[in-house]
FIFIZA-934271 format. One record per residue: z, x, y of N, C-alpha, C in turn; residue in three letters; residue number from 0. Coordinates in nm, 2 decimals, decimal comma. Each point is the difference from the previous one (the first is absolute). Example, Ala and Ser with C-alpha at 12.3 -4.5 7.8 and 13.67 -1.06 7.14 Angstrom:
2
NODE   n_pz   n_px   n_py  ca_pz  ca_px  ca_py   c_pz   c_px   c_py rest  nr
NODE   0,78   1,32  -0,57   0,00  -0,09   0,12   0,00   0,09   0,12  Ala   0
NODE  -0,07  -0,04   0,11   0,00   0,09   0,11   0,08  -0,08   0,11  Ser   1
END
This chain:
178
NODE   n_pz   n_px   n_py  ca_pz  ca_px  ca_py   c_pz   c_px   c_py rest  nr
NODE  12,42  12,56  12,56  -0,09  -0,04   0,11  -0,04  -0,14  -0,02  Unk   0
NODE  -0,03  -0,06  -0,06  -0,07  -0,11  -0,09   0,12  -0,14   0,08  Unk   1
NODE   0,13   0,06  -0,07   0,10  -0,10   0,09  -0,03  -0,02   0,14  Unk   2
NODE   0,00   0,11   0,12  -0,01  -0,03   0,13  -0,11  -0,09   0,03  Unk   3
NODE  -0,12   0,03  -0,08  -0,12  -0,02   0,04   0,02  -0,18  -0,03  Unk   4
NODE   0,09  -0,06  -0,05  -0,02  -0,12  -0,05   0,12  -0,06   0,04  Unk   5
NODE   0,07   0,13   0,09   0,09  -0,10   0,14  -0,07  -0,04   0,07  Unk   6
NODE  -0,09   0,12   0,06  -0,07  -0,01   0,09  -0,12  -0,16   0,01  Unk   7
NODE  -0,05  -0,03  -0,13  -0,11  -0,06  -0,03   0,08  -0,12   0,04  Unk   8
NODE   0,17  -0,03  -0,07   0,02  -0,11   0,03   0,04  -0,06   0,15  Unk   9
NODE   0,06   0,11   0,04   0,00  -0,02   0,17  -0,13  -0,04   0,10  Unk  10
NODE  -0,12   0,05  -0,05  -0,12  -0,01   0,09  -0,05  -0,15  -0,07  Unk  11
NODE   0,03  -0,03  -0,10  -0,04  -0,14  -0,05   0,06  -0,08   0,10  Unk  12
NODE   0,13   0,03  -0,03   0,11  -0,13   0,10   0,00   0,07   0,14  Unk  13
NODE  -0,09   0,05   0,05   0,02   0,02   0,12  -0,18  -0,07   0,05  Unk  14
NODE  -0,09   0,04  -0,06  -0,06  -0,13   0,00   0,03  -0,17  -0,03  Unk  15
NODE   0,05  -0,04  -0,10   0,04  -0,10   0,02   0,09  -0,05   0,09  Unk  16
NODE   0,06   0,08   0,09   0,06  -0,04   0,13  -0,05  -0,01   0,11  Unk  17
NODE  -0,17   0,07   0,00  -0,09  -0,03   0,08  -0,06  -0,09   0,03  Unk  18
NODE  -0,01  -0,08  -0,14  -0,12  -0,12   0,00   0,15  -0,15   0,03  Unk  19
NODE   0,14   0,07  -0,03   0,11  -0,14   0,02  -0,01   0,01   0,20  Unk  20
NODE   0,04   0,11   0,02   0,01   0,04   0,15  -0,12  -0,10   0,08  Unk  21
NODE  -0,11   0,02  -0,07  -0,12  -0,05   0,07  -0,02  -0,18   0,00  Unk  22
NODE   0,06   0,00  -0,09   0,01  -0,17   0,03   0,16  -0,04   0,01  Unk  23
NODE   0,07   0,05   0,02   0,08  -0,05   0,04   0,02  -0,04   0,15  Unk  24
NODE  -0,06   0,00   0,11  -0,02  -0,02   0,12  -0,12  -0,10   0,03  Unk  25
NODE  -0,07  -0,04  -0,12  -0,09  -0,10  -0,01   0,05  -0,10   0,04  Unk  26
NODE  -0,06  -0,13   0,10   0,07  -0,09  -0,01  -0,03  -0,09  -0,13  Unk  27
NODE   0,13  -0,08  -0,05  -0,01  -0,07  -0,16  -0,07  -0,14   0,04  Unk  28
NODE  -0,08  -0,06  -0,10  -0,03  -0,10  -0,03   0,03  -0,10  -0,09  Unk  29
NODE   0,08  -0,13   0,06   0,07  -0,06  -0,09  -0,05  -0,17  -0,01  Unk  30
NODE  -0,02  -0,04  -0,12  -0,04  -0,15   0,03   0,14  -0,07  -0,04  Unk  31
NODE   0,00  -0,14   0,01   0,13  -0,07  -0,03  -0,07  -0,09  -0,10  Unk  32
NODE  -0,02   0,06  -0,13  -0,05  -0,06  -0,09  -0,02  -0,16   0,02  Unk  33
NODE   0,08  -0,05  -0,06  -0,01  -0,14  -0,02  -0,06  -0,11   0,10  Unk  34
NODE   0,01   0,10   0,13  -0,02  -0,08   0,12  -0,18   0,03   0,05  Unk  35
NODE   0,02   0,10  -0,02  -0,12   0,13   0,08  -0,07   0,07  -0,12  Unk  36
NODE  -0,16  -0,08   0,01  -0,08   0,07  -0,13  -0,09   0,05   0,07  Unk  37
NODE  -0,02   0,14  -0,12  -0,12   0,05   0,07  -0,15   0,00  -0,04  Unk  38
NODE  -0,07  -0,04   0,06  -0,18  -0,02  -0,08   0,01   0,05  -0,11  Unk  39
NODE  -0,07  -0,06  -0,08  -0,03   0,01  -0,13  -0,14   0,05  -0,02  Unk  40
NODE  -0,06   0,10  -0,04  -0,13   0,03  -0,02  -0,10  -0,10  -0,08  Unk  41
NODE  -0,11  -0,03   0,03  -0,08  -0,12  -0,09  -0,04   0,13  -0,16  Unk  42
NODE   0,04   0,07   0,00  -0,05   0,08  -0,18   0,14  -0,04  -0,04  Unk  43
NODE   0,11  -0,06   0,10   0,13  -0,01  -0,12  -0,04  -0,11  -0,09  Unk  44
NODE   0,04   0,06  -0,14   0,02  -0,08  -0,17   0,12  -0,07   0,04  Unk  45
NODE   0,05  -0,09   0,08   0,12  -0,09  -0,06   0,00  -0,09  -0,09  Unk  46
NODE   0,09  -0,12  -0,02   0,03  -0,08  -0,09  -0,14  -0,09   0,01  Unk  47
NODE  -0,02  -0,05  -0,10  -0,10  -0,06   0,02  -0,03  -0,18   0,05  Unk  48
NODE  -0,13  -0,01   0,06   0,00  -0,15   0,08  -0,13  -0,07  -0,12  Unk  49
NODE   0,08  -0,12  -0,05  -0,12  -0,08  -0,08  -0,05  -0,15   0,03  Unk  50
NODE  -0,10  -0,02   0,01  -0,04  -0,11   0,01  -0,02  -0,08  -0,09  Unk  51
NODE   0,09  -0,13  -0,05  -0,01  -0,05  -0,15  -0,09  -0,12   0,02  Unk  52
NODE  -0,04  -0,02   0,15  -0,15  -0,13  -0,06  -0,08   0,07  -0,02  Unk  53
NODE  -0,05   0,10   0,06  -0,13   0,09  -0,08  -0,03   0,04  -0,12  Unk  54
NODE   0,12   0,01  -0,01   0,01   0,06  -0,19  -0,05  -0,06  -0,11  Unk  55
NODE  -0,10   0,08  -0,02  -0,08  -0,08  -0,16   0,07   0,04  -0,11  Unk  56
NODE   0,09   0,10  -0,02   0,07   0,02  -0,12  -0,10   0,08  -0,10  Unk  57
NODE  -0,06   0,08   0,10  -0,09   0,09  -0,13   0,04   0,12  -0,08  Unk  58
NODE   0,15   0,03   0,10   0,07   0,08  -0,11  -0,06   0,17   0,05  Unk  59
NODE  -0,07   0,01   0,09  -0,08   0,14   0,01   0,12   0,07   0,04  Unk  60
NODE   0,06  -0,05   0,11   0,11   0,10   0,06   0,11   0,04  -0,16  Unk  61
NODE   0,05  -0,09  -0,07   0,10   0,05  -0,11  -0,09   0,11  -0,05  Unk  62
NODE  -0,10  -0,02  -0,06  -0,02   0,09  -0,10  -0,07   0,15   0,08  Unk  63
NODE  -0,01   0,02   0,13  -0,03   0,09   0,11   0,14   0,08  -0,01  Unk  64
NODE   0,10  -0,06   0,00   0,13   0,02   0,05   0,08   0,15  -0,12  Unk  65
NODE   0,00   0,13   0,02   0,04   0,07  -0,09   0,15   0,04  -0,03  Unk  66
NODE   0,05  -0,09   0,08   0,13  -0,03  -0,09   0,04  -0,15  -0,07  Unk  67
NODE  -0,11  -0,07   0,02   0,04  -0,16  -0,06   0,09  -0,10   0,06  Unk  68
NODE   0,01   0,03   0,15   0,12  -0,02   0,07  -0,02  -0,17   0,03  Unk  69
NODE  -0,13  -0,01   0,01  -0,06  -0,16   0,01   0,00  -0,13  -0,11  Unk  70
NODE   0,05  -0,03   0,05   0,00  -0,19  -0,11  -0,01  -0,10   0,07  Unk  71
NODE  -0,15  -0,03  -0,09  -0,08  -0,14   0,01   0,00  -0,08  -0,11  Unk  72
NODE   0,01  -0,14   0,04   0,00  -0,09  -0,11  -0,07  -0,09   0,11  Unk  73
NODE  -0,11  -0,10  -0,10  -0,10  -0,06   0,04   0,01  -0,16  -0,10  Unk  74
NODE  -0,04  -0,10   0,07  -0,03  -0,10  -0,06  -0,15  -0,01  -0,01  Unk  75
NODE  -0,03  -0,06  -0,11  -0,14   0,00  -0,02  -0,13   0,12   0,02  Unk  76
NODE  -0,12  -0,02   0,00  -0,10   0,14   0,02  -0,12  -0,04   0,05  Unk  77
NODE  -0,04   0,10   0,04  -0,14   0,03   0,10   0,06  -0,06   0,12  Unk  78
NODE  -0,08  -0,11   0,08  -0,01  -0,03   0,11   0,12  -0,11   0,01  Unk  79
NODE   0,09  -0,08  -0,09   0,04  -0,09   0,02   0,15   0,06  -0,06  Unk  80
NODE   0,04   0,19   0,01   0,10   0,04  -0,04   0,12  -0,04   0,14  Unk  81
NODE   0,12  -0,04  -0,03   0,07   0,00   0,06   0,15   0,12   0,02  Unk  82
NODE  -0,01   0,01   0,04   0,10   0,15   0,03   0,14  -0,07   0,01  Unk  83
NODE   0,04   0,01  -0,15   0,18  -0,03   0,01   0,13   0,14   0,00  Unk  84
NODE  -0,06   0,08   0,08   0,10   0,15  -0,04  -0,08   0,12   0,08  Unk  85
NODE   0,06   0,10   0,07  -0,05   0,09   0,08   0,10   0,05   0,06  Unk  86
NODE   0,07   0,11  -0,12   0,13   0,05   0,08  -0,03   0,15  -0,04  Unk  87
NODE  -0,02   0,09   0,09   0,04   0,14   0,03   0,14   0,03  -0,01  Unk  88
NODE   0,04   0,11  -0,09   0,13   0,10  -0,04  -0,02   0,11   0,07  Unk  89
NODE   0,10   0,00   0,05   0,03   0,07   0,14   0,05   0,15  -0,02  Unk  90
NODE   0,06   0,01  -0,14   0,07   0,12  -0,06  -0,11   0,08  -0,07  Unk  91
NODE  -0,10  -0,10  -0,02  -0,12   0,14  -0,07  -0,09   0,00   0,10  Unk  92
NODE  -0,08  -0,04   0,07  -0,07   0,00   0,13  -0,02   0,13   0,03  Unk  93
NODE  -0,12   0,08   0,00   0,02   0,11   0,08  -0,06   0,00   0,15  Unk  94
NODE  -0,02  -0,11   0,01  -0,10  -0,01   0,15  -0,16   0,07   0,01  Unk  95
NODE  -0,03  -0,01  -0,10  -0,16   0,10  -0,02  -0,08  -0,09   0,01  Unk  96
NODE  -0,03  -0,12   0,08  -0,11  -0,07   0,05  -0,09  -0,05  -0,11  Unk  97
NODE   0,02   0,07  -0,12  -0,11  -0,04  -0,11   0,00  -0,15  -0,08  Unk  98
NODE   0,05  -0,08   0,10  -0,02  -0,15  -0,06  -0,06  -0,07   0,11  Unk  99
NODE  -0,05   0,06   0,10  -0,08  -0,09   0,16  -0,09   0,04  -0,01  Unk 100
NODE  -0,07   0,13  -0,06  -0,19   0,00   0,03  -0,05  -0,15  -0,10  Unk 101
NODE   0,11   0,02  -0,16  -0,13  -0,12  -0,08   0,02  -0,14  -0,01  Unk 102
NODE   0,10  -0,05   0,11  -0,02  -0,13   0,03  -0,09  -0,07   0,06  Unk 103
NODE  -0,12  -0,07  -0,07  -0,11  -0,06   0,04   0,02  -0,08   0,10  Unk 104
NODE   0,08  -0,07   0,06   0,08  -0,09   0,09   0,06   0,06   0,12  Unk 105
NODE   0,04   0,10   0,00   0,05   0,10   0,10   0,15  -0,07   0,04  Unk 106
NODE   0,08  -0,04  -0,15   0,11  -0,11   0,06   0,12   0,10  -0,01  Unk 107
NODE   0,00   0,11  -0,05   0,10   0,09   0,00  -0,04   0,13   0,10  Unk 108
NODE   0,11   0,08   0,06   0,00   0,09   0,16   0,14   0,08  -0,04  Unk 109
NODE  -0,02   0,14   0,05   0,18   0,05   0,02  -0,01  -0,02   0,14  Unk 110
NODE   0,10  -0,06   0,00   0,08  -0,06   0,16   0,07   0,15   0,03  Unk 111
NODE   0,08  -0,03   0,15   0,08   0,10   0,06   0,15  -0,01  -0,03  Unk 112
NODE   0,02  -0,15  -0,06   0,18   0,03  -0,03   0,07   0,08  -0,10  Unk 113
NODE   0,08   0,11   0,04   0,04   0,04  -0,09   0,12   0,04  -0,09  Unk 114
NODE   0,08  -0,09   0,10   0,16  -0,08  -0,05   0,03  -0,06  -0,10  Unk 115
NODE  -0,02   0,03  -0,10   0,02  -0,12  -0,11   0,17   0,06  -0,12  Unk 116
NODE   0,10  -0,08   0,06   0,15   0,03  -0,01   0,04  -0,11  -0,11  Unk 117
NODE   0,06   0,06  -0,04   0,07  -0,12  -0,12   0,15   0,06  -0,09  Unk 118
NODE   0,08  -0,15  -0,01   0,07   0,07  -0,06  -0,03   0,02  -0,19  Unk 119
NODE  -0,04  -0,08  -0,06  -0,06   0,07  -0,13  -0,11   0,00  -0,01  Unk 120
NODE  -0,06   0,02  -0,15  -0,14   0,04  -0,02  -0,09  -0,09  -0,03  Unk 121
NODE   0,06  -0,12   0,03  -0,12  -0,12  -0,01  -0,03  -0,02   0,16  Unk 122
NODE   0,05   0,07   0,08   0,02  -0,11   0,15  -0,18   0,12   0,01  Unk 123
NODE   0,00   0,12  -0,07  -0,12   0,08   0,02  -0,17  -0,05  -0,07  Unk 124
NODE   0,05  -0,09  -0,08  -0,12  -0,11  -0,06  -0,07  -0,10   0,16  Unk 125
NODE  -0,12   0,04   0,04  -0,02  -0,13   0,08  -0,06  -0,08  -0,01  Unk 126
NODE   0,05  -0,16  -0,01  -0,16  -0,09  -0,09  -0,07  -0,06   0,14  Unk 127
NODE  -0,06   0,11   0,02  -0,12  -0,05   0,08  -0,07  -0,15   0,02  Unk 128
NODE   0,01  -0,06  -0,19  -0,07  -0,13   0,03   0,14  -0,14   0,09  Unk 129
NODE   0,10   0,08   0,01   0,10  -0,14   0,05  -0,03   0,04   0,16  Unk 130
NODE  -0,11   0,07   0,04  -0,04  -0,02   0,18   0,09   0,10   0,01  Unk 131
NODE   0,05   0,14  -0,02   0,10   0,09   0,05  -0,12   0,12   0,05  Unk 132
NODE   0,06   0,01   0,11  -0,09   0,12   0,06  -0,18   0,00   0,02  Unk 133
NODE  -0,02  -0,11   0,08  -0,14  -0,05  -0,04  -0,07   0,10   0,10  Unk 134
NODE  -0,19  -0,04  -0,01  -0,07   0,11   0,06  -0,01  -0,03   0,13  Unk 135
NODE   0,04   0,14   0,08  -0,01  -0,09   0,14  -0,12   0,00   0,14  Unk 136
NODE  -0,10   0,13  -0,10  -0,08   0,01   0,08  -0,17  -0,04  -0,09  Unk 137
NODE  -0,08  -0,13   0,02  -0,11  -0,02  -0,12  -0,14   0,14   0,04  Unk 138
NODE  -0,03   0,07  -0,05  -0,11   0,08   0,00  -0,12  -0,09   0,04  Unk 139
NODE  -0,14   0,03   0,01  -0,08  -0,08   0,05  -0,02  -0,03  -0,13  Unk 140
NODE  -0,06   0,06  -0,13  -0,06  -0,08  -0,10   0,12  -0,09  -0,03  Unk 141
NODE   0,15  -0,02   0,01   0,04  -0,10  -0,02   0,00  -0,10   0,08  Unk 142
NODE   0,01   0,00   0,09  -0,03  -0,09   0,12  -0,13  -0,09  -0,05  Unk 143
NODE  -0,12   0,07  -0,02  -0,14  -0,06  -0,05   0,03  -0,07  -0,14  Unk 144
NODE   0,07   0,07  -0,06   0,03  -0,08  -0,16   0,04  -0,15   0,06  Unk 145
NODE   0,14   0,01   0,07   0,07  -0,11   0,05  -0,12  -0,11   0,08  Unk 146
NODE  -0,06   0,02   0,00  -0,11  -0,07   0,13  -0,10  -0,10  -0,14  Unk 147
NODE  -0,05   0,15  -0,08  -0,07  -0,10  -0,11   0,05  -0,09  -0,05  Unk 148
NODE   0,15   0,07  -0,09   0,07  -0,13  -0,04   0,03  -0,11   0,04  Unk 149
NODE   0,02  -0,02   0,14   0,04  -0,13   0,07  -0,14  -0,05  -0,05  Unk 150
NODE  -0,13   0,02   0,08  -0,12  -0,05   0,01  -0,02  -0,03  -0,15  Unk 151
NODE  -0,01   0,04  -0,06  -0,01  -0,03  -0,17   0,10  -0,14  -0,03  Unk 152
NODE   0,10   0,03   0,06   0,13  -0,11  -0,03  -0,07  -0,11   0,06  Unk 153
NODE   0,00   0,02   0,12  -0,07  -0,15   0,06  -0,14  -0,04  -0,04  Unk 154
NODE  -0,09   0,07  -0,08  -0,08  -0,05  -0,02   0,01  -0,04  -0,14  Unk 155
NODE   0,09   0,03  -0,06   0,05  -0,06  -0,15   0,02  -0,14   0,08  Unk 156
NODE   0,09  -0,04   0,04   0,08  -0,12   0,04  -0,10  -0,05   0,05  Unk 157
NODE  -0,08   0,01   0,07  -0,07  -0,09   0,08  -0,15  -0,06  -0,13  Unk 158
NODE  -0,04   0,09  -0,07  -0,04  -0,05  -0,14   0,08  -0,10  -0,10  Unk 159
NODE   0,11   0,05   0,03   0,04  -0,10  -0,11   0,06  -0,14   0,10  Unk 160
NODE   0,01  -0,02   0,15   0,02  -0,13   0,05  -0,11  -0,07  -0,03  Unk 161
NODE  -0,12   0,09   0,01  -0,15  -0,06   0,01   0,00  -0,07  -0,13  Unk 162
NODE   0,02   0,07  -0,13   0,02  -0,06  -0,10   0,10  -0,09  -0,09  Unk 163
NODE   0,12   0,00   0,11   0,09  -0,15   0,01  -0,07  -0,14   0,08  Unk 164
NODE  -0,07   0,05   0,07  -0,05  -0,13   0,04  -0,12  -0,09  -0,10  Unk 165
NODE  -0,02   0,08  -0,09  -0,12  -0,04  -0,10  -0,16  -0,02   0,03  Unk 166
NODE  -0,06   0,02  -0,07  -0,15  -0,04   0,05  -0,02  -0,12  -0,02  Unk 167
NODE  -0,07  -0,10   0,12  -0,06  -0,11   0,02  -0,04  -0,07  -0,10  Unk 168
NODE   0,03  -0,11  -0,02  -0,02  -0,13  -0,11  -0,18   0,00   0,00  Unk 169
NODE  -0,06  -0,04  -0,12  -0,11  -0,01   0,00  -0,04  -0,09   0,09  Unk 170
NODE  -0,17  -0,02   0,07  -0,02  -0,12   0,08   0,05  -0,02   0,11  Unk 171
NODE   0,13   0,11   0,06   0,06  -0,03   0,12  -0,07   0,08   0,10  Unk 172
NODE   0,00  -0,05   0,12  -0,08   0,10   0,10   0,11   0,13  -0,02  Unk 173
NODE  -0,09   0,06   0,07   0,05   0,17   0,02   0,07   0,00   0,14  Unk 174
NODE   0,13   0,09   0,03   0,04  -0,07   0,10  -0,09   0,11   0,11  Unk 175
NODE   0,01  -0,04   0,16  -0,06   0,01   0,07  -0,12  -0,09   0,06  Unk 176
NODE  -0,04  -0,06  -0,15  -0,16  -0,07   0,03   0,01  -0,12   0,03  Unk 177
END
């Protein structure tokens, strides 16, 4: 009895799964033409990432955030006058887990929407971000504001130090205006 029962079992399985083929098979299909024809990308997609290398202070938060070590930074100099000579993401350990964009104080790193990244070997998967590849393409407001201070800082550096290229007034000379 045991045999029949587990003909039977197997027939009503595949006779359901010919229910659920039957029913979409008269669906009409939906096809894109890849290469030509994309389709929206959701704003929670984790793609490849977009970095901003004038913002970058080189503080190193995203590497050491990062739980596979996938990030390399090399910096010239420290604190405020560090210069960022290196910022290349490895594309083969990457898990996409966002855990290197909340502790950037700068807000200069983002996961973008691209998510094509094709190569023929395993360096073409290294990206050095700092040679301008794949830059940020949308600024958030606190970066926008950062960018606004810095200029205004810049120019008021420079305009201090023209004031102080022209020298202060010889003794005994009028003051100009008077």
């Amino acid at each position: 009895m045991g045999y029949f029962r587990e003909v039977l079992g197997g027939i009503h399985t595949t006779v359901q799964g010919m229910k659920v083929t039957w029913s979409h098979l008269f669906e009409p299909t939906f096809t894109v033409e890849y290469p030509d024809v994309m389709k929206d990308i959701p704003d929670s997609e984790r793609g490849l990432h977009e970095f901003d290398t004038e913002r970058c202070i080189a503080c190193d938060n995203c590497a050491k955030a990062c739980p596979v070590a996938c990030i390399y930074i090399e910096s010239e100099g420290k604190g405020k006058t560090a210069k960022l000579s290196r910022f290349e993401i490895d594309y083969q350990k990457c898990l996409f887990c966002n855990l290197c964009v909340p502790p950037c104080p700068v807000d200069c790193i983002k996961m973008g929407k691209d998510f094509d990244l094709t190569g023929y070997t395993r360096e073409d998967m290294i990206i050095p971000f700092h040679l301008g590849v794949r830059p940020i393409r949308e600024r958030t407001e606190t970066a926008l504001k950062d960018i606004a201070d810095r200029k205004a800082a810049a120019e008021k550096a420079a305009a201090a130090k023209a004031a102080a290229a022209v020298g202060p007034a010889a003794p005994g000379a009028p003051a100009a205006g008077a």
